[in-house]
PALUM-493299 format. One record per residue (C-alpha): x, z, y; residue in one letter; residue number from 1. Coordinates in nm, 3 decimals, padded with zeros to 5 digits, m for minus. Example, Ala and Ser with C-alpha at 12.3 -4.5 7.8 and 13.67 -1.06 7.14 Angstrom:
<recs>
REC/01.230/00.780/m00.450/A/1
REC/01.367/00.714/m00.106/S/2
</recs>
This chain:
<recs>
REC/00.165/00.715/m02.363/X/1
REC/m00.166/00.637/m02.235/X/2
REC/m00.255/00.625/m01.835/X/3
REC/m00.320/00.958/m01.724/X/4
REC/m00.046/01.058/m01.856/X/5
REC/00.155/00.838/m01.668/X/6
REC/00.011/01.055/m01.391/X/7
REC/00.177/01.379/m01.495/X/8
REC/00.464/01.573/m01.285/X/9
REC/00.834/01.513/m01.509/X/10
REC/00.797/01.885/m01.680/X/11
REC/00.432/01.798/m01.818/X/12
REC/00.607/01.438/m01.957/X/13
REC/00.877/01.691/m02.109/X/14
REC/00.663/01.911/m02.263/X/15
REC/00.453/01.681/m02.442/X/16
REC/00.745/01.506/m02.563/X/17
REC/00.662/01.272/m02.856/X/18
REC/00.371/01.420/m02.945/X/19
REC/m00.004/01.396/m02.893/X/20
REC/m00.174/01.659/m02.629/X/21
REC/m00.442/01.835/m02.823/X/22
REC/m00.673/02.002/m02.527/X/23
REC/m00.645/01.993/m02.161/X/24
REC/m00.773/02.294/m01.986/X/25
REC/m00.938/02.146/m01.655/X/26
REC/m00.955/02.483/m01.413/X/27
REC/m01.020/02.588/m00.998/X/28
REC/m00.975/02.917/m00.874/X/29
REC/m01.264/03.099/m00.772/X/30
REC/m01.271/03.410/m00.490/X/31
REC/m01.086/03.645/m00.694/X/32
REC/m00.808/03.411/m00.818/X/33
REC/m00.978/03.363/m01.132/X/34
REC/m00.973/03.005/m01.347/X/35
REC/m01.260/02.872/m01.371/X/36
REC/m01.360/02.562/m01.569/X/37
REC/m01.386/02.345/m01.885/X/38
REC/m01.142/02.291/m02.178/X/39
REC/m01.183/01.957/m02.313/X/40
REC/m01.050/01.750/m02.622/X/41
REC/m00.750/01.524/m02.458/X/42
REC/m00.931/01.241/m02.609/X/43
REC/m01.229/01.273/m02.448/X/44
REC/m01.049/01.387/m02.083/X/45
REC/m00.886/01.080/m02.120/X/46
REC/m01.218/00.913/m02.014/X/47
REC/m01.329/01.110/m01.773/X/48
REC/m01.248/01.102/m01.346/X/49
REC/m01.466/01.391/m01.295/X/50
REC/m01.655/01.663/m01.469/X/51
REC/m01.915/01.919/m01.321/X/52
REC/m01.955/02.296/m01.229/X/53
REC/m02.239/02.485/m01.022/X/54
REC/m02.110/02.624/m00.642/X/55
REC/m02.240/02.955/m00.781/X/56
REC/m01.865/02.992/m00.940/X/57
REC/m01.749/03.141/m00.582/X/58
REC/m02.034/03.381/m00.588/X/59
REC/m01.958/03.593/m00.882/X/60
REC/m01.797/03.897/m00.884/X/61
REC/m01.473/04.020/m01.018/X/62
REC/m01.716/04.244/m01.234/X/63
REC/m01.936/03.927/m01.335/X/64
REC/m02.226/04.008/m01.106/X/65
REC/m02.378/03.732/m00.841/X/66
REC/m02.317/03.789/m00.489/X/67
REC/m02.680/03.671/m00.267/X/68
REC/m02.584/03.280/m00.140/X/69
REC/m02.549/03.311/00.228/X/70
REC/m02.556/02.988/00.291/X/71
REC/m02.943/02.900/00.114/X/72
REC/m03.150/02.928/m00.209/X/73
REC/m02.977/03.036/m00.511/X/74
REC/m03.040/02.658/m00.699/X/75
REC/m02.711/02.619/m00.808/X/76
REC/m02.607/02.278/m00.708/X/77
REC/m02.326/02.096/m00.884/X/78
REC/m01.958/02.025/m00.729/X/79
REC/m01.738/01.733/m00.844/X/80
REC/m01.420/01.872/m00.981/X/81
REC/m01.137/01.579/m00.970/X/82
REC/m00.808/01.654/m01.153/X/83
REC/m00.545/01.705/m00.923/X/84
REC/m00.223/01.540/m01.167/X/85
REC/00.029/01.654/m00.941/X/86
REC/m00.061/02.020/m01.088/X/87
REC/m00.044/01.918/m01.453/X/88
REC/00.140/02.203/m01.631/X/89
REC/00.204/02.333/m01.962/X/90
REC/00.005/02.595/m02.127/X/91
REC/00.339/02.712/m02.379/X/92
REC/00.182/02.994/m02.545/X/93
REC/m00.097/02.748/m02.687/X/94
REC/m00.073/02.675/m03.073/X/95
REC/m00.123/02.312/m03.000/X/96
REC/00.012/02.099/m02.707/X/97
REC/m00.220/02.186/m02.438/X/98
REC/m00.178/02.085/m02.073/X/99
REC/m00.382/02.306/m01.750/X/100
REC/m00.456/02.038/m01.473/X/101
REC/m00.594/02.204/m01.157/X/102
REC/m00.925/01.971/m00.967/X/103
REC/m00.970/01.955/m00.665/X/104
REC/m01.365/02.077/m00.546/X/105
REC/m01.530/01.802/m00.340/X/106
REC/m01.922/01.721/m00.302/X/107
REC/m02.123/01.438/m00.424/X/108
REC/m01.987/01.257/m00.058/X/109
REC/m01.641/01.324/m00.106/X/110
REC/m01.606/01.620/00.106/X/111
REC/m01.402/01.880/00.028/X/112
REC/m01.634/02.203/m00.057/X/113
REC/m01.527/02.457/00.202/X/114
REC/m01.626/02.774/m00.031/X/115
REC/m01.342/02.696/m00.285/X/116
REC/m01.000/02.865/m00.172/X/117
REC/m00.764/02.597/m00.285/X/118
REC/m00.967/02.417/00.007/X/119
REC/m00.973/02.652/00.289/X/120
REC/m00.549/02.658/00.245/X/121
REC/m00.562/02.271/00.257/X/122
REC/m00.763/02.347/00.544/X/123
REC/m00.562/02.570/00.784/X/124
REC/m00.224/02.350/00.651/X/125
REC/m00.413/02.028/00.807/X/126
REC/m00.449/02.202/01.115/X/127
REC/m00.049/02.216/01.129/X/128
REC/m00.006/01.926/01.052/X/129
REC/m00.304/01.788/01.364/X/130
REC/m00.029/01.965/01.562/X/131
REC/00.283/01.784/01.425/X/132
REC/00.362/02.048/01.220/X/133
REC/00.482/02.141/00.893/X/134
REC/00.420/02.526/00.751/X/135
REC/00.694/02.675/00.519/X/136
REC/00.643/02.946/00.283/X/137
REC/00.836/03.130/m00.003/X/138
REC/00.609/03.432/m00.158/X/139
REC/00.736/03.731/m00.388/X/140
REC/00.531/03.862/m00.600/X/141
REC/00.570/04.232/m00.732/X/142
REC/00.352/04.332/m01.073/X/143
REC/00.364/04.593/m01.301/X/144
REC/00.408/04.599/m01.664/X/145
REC/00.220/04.867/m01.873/X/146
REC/00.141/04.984/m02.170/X/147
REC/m00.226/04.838/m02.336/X/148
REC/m00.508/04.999/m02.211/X/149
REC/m00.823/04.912/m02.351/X/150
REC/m01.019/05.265/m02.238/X/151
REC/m01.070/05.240/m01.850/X/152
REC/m01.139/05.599/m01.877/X/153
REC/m00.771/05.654/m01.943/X/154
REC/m00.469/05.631/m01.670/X/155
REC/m00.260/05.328/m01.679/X/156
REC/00.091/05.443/m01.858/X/157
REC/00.430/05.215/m01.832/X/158
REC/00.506/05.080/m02.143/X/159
REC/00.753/05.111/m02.411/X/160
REC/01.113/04.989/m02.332/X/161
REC/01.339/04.911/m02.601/X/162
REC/01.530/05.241/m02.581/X/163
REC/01.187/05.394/m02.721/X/164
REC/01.117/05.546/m02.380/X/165
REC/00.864/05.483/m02.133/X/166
REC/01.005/05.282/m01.818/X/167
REC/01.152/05.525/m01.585/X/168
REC/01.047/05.498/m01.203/X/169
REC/01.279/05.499/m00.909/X/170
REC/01.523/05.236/m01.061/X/171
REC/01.502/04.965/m00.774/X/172
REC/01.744/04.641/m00.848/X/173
REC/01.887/04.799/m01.164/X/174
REC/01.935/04.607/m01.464/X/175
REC/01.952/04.849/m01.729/X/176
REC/01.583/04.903/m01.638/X/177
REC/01.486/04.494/m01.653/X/178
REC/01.673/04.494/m01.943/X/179
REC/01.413/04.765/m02.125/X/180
REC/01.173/04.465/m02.131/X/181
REC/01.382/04.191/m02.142/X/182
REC/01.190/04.026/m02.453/X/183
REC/00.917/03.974/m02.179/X/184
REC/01.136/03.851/m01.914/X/185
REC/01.285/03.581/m02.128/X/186
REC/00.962/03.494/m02.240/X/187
REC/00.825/03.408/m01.865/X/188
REC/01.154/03.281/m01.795/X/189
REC/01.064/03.009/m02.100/X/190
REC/00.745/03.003/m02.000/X/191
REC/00.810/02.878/m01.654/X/192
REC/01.087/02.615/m01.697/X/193
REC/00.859/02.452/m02.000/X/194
REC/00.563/02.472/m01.680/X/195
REC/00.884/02.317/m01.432/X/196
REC/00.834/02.626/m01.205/X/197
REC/01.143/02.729/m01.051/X/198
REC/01.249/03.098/m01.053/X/199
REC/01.430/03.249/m00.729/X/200
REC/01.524/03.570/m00.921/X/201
REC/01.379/03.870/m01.068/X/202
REC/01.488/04.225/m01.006/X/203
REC/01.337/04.560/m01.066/X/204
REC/01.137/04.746/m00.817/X/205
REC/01.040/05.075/m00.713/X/206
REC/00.799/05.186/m00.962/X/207
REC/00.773/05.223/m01.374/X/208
REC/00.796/04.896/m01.486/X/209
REC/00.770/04.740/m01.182/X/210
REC/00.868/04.353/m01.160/X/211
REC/00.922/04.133/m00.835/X/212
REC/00.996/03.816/m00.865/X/213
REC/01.079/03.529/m00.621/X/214
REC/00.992/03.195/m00.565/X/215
REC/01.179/02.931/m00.334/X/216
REC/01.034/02.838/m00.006/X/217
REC/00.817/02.488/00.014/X/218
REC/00.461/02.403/00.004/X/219
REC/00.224/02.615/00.059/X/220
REC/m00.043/02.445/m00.159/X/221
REC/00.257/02.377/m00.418/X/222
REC/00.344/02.756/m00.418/X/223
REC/m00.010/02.875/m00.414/X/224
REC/m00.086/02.654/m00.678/X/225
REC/00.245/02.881/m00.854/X/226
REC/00.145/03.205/m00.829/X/227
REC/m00.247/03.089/m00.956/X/228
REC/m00.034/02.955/m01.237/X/229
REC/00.246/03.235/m01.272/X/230
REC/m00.018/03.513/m01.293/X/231
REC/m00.108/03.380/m01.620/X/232
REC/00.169/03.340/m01.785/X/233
REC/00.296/03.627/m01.687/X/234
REC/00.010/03.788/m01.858/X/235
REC/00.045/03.586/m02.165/X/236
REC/00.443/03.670/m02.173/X/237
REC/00.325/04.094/m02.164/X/238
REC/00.071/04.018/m02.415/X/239
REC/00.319/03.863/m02.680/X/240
REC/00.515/04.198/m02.643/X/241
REC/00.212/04.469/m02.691/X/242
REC/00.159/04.563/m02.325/X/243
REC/00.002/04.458/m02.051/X/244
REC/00.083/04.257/m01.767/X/245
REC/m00.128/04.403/m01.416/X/246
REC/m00.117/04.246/m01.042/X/247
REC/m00.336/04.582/m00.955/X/248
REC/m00.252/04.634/m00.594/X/249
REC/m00.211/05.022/m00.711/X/250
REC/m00.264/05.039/m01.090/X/251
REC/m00.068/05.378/m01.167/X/252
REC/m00.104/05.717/m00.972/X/253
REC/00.199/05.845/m00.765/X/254
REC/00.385/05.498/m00.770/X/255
REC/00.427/05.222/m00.533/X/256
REC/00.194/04.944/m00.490/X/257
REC/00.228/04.561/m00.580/X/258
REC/00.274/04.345/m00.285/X/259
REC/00.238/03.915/m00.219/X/260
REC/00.531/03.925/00.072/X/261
REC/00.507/03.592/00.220/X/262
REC/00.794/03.459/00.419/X/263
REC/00.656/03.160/00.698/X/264
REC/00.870/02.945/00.889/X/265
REC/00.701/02.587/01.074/X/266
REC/00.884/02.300/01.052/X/267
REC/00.832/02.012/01.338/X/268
REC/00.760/01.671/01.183/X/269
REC/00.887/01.506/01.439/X/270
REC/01.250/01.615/01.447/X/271
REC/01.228/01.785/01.100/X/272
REC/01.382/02.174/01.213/X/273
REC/01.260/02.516/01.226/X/274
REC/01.020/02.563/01.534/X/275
REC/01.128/02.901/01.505/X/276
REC/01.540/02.828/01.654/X/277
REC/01.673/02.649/01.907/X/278
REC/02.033/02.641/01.814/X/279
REC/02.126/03.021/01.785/X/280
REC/01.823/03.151/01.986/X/281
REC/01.447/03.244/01.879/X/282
REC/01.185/03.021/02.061/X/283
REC/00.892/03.120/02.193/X/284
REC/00.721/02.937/01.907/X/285
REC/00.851/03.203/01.700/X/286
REC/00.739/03.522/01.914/X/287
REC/00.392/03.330/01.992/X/288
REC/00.386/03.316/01.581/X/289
REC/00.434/03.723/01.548/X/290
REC/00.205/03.765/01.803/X/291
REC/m00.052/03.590/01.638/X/292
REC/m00.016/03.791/01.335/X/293
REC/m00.015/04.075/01.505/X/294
REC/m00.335/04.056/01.668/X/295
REC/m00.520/03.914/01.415/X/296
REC/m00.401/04.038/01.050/X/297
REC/m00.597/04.336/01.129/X/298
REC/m00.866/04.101/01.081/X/299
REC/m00.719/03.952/00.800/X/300
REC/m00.658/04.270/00.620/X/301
REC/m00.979/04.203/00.413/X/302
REC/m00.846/03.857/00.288/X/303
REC/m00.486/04.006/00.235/X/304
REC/m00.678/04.326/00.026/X/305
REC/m00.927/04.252/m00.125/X/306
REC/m01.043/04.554/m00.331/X/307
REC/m01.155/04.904/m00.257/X/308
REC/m00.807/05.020/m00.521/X/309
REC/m00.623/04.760/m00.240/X/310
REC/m00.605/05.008/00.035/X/311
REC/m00.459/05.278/m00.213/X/312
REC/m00.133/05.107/m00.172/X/313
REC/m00.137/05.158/00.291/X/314
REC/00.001/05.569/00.231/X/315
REC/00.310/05.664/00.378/X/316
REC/00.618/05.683/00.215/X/317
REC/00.533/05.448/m00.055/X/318
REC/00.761/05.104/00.081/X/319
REC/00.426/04.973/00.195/X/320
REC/00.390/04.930/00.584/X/321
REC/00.106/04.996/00.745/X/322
REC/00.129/04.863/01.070/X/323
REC/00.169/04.552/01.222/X/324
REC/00.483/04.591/01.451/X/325
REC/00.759/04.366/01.411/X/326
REC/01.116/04.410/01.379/X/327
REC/01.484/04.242/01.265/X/328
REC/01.592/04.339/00.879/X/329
REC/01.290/04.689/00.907/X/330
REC/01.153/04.677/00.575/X/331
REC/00.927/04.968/00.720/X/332
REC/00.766/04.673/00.968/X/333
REC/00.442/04.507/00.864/X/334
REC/00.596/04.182/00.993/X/335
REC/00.961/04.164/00.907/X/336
REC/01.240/03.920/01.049/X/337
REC/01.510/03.898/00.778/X/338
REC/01.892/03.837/00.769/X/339
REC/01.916/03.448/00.798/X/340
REC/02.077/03.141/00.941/X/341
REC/01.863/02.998/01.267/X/342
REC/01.762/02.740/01.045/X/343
REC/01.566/02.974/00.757/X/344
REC/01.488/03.189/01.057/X/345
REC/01.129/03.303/00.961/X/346
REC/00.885/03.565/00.957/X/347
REC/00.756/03.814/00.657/X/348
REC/00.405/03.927/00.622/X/349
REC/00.463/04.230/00.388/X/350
REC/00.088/04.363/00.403/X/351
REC/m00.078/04.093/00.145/X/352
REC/m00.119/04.300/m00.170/X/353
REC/m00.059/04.109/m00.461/X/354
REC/m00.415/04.164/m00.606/X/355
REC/m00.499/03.887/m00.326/X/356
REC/m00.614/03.515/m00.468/X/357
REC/m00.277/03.325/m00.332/X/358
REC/m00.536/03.022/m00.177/X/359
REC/m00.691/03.278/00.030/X/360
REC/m00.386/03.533/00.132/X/361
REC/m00.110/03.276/00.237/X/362
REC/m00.382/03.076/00.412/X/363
REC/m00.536/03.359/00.619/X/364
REC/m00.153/03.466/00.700/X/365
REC/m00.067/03.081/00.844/X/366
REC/m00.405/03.111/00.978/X/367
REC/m00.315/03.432/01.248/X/368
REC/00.034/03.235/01.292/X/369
REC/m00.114/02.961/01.369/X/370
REC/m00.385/03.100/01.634/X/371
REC/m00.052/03.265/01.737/X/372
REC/00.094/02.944/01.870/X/373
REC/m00.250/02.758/01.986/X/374
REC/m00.342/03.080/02.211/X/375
REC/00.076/03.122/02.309/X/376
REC/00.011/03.487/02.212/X/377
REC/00.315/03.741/02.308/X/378
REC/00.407/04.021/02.038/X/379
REC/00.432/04.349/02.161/X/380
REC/00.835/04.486/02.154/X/381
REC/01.041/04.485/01.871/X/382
REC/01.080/04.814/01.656/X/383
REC/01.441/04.845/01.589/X/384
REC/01.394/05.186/01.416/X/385
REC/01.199/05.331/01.106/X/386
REC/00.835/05.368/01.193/X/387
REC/00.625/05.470/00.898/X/388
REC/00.316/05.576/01.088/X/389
REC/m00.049/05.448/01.062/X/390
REC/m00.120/05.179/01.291/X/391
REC/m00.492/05.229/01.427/X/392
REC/m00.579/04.888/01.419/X/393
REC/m00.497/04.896/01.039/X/394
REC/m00.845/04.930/00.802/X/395
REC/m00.795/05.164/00.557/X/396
REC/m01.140/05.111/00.355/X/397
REC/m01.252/04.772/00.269/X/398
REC/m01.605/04.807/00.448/X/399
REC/m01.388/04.898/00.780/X/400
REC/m01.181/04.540/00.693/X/401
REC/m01.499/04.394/00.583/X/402
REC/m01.633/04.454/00.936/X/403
REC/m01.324/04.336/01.115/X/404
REC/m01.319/04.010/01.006/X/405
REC/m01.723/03.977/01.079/X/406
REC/m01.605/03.996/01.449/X/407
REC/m01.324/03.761/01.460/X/408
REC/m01.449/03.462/01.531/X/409
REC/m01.141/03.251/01.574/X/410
REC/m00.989/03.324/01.235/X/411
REC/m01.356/03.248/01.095/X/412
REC/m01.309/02.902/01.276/X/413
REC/m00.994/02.847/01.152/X/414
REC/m01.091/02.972/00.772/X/415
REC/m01.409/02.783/00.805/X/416
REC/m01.766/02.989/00.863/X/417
REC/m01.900/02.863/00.580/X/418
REC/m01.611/03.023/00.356/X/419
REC/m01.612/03.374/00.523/X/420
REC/m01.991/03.416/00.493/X/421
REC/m01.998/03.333/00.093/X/422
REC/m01.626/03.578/00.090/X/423
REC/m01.844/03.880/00.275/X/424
REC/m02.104/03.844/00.080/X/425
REC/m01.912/03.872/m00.230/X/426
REC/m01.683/04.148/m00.111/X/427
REC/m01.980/04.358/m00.003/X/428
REC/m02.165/04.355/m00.331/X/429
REC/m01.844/04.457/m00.508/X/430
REC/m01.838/04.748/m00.243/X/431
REC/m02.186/04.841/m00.303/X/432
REC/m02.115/04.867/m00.671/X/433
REC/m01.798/05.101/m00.621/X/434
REC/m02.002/05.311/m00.421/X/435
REC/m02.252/05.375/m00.712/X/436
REC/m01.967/05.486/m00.954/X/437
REC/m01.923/05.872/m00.990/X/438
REC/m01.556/05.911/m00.971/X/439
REC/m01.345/06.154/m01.224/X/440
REC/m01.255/06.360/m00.909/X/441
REC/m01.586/06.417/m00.807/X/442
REC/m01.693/06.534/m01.124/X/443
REC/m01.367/06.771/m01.140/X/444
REC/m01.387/06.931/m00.796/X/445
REC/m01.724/06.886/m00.678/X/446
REC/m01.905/06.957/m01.030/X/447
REC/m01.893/07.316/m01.017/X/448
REC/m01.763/07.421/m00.709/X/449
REC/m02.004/07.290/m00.444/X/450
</recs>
């Protein structure tokens, strides 16, 4: 093998086997989660430390439009993209051997870019570690499968299951329903172990087709860099199978949403345990940590949901809290505390929707954590019984969220300025342009009858 591929993680080494890599796919994620980058003969990557793209990748849309540059003139400057080896993966569905190597985004200094979201999670993670620290995470991420839809005129349907009927809702953890699509579960569970990604489970949720599946707890960056990863081959698995593969926050009428759960616990380098126990007992480390949450995921809420079809999933009655209470094993808490030993003991964020970019939503969750434990922030008292009202402090439009986290200038700090003015900017454009679309209710109920 030649040098840089000496470089590659054990399952990349695996994959290629004997045989001689055809194209490497040399990507970053921009605001909305998107890859973004070059494919390149392996040949000529080979030869290369670096490679080019314009900043103006983290102003564009999710509908392809360009967001005004808050930060200057619109000249497009260049970024150095450097490939980060450690993220070498397959790409299985490829005809030929071809490998996906996230870069890392730095400027013609050396300094990591601040706009690009992979950076603003190595960001607030650094700012653990400055304390001693070491943040934990394991994510779950919920998605729908559905039938192809290539008219957006049209609702989203669930798909086909083997039985020749469309997936049936309201068949949480059973596994006659999995088994309906099981083609495409054994096709991202192939997927993933030829990638080296390790699967926690999968079960079936709540709604028609509805998927969650979980990965084990580590790295943040290492899991982020996971979900960027699993999105696409879990797309690539539906597509092999004639449907679609959607992490829509709320892509079908009348069922549940798709959340990003993310489980945090903090880990002290020093001694190498949970923060969050001493012995049997929560610390205060742990309550300071929900009470950071809690006073500024409201904040967050625009990171977490990104999308004017995001805040379709915060209704009642639909498993998604909306509210930012706490509470022990209450799954109708915002911020859960599960069932665990004192050394797992940690704390679930379960308002992220999965429509978030993973960069962005786990770091603006360890970000309110870890404000949390700088500012020694108390949570208010446990709920130790359902609540499934509203909470106040909860935006339920994106402009509302948009405007939250204008005014909270300690998250902004921790996030960086420079990234929260370029996400605004984008978010409000793709506002502005939802705002200009006639909806098919207004046309049915306001057509003739006003």
């Amino acid at each position: 093998m030649s040098d840089w591929t000496q470089k590659l993680p054990q399952a990349a080494r695996d994959y290629i086997g004997g045989r001689r890599v055809d194209e490497v796919e040399c990507i970053v994620s921009d605001i909305a989660g998107v890859a973004r980058g070059k494919a390149m003969p392996a040949s000529k990557f080979a030869k290369q430390k670096s490679f080019f793209l314009p900043n103006s990748i983290f102003l564009q849309t999710i509908t392809g439009e360009w967001a005004d540059n808050p930060l200057g003139d619109f000249t497009e400057p260049d970024m150095v993209l450097v490939p980060d080896y450690s993220t070498a993966t397959a790409a299985p569905w490829a005809s030929d051997p071809t490998l996906q190597v996230i870069h890392d985004v730095i400027d013609d200094e050396g300094n990591m870019v601040p706009t690009a979201p992979r950076n603003v999670l190595k960001r607030v993670v650094a700012l653990f570690e400055a304390e001693g620290l070491t943040p934990v995470i394991a994510p779950e991420m919920e998605f729908f499968l559905v039938a192809r839809n290539i008219d957006p005129n049209l609702p989203v349907i669930p798909p086909m299951g083997r039985s020749g009927r469309r997936a049936a809702a309201k068949q949480a953890y059973s596994l006659s329903a999995v088994d309906e699509y099981g083609q495409v579960i054994d096709d991202i569970y192939d997927f993933a172990e030829a990638q080296g990604f390790e699967i926690d489970g999968i079960l079936q949720e709540g709604g028609s087709g509805q998927i969650e599946i979980n990965l084990a707890h580590g790295d943040p960056v290492k899991l982020a860099d996971e979900i960027f990863f699993f999105k696409r081959l879990i797309r690539e698995a539906a597509l092999r199978h004639d449907c679609y593969a959607t992490f829509m926050a709320k892509p079908i009428e009348g069922e549940p949403g798709s959340a990003m759960h993310i489980h945090h616990s903090v880990v002290s380098k020093e001694t190498g345990k949970n923060i969050f126990s001493d012995g049997k007992k929560e610390t205060q480390a742990f309550h300071h940590f929900i009470g950071g949450l809690q006073k500024y995921l409201p904040a967050a809420i625009a990171l977490l949901a990104p999308y004017v079809n995001s805040y379709r999933r915060y209704v009642p009655g639909f498993a998604a809290p909306i509210n930012v209470e706490w509470g022990r094993d209450n799954r109708t808490t915002g911020l859960r505390v599960p069932v665990s030993t004192p050394s797992a003991r940690r704390v679930e964020n379960r308002l992220a929707g999965m429509d978030c970019n993973p960069y962005i939503g786990i770091a603006a969750s360890l970000a309110c954590g870890y404000l949390g434990l700088k500012e020694k922030i108390d949570p208010k008292p446990e709920r130790n019984i359902e609540f499934n009202d509203f909470d106040d402090d909860i935006p339920l439009t994106l402009g509302q969220a948009l405007d939250l986290l204008a005014e909270a200038q300690p998250l902004r700090d921790v996030m960086s300025e420079d990234f929260c003015l370029v996400y605004e900017s984008v978010k409000r454009n793709e506002y502005k342009e939802f705002l200009e679309v006639i909806s098919p209710w207004e046309r049915e109920h306001l057509l003739l009858n006003v």
